[in-house]
C-alpha positions in Angstrom: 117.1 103.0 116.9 115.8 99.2 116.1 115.0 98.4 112.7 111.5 96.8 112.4 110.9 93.7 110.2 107.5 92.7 110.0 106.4 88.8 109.3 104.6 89.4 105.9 104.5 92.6 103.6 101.3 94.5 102.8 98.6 96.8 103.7 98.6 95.1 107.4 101.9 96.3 108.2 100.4 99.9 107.5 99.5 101.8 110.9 102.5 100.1 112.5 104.6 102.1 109.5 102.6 104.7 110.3 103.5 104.9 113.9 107.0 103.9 113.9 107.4 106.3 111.1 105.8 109.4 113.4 108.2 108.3 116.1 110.8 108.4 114.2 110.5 112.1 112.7 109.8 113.4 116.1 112.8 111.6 117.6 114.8 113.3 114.7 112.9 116.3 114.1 111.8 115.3 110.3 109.0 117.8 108.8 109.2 116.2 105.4 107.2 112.9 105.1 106.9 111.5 101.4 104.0 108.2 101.1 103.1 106.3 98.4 99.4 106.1 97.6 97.7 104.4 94.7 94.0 105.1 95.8 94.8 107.6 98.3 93.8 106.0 101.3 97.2 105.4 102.7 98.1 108.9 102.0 94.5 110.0 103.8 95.8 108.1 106.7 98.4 109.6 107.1 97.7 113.0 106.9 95.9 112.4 109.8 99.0 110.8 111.3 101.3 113.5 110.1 99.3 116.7 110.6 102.3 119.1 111.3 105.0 117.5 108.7 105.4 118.8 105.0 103.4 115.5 103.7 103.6 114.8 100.1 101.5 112.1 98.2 103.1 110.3 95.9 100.7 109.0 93.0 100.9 106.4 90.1 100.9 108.3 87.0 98.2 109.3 85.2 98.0 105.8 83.2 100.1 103.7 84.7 97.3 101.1 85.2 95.9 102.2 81.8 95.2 105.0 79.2 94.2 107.8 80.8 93.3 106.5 84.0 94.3 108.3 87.4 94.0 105.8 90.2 93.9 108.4 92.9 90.2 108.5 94.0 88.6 111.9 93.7 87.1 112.0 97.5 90.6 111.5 98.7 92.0 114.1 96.7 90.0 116.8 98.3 90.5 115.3 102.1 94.3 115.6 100.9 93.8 119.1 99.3 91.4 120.0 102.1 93.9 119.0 104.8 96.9 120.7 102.9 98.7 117.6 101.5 100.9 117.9 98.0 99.9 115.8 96.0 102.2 114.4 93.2 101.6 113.2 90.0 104.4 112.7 87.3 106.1 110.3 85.4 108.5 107.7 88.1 111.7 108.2 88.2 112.6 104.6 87.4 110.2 104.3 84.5 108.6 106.2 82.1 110.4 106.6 78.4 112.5 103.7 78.9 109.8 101.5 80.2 108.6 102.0 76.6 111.7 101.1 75.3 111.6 97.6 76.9 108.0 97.2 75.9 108.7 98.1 72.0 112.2 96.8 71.9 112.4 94.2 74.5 115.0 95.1 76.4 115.9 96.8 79.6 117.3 100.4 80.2 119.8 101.3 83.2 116.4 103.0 85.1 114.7 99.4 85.2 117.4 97.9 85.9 118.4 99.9 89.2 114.5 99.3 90.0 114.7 95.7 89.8 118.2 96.0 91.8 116.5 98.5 94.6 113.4 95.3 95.2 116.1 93.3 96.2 115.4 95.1 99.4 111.9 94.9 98.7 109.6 96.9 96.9 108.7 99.0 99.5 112.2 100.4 100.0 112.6 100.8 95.9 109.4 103.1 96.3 110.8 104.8 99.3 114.1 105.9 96.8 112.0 106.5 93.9 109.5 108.9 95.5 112.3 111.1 97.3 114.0 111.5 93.5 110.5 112.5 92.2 109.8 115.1 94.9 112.9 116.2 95.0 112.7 117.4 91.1 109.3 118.4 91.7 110.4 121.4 94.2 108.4 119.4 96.7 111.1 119.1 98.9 114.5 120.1 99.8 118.1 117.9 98.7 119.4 119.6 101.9 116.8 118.3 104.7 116.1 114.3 105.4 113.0 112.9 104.6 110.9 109.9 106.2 109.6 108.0 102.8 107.0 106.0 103.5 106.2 102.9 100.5 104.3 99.6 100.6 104.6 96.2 98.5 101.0 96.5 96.5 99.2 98.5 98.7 99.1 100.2 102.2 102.6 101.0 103.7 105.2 98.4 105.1 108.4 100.0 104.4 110.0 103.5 106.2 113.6 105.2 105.5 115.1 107.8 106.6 116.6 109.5 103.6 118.2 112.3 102.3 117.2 113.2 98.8 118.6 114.5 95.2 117.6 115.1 92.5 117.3 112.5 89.7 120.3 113.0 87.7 122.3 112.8 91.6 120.9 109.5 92.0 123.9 108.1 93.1 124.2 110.6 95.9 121.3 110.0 97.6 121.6 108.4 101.2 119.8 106.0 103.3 120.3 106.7 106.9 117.9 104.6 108.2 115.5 101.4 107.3 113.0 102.6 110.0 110.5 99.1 109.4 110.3 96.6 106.4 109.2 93.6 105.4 111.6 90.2 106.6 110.0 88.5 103.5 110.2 89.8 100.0 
């Protein structure tokens, strides 16, 4: 298997990720398929592209933008419900009480500090690690199968791994197999 590096991240790298990502599972015979959706229209597409895999959606949390707000739109929460999708919604692994710490106290703590570490790869890729630690703790899927994640830099999807996951506090055994397609410049 040939890595993909695309030119430029972003959402135009997305049904190329997509594709090589489907490929890729079938080749391996992957059911479990995480993507990272803001608005919910990457993970809509790939529902469609993924229609026989365990796919789960990976959210921001509930105000991660702002108070209160969910950024997931409510029409493609029921195509994802409607189409059998798990959808999830939690606090990121690599943020959440310490990212409070650093806002009150100014400094960093060890979880923001392995994210900035994992974007040295690119953002897409920290995502891809981030999302198989949350749905790992989330029951959504197994520590024992691989995974394809699926991330993007801002929006859409230009980053694929094949991973096996664990759960958060196993961080440091989780494994990338793979970079199945990522952005050349981060």
């Amino acid at each position: 298997m040939n890595s993909v590096f695309f030119d430029k991240p972003g959402p135009a790298n997305t049904e190329e990720t997509l594709r090589l990502a489907l490929s890729r599972a079938k080749e391996l015979g992957i059911k479990n398929i995480l993507v990272a959706t803001t608005s919910g229209a990457t993970a809509v597409r790939a529902a469609a592209v993924f229609s026989e895999s365990n796919l789960v959606a990976v959210t921001h949390s509930t105000g991660f933008s702002f108070q209160d707000a969910q950024e997931l739109k409510s029409e493609n929460r029921e195509i994802l419900e409607a189409k059998g999708v798990k959808i999830l919604t939690c606090q990121h692994a690599l943020g959440g009480v310490n990212r409070a710490v650093r806002r009150k106290l100014n400094t960093y703590q060890m979880d923001e500090i392995i994210a900035y570490t994992l974007r040295t790869m690119g953002q897409g890729f920290k995502v891809c690690l981030e999302m198989a630690l949350m749905a790992a703790d989330a029951g959504l899927i197994s520590v024992k199968q691989e995974a394809i994640a699926i991330g993007g830099t801002s929006s859409g999807a230009d980053t694929a791994v094949v991973l096996t996951p664990v759960n958060a506090q196993d961080f440091f055994d989780l494994k990338v197999h793979e970079i199945i397609c990522k952005p050349h410049n981060i």
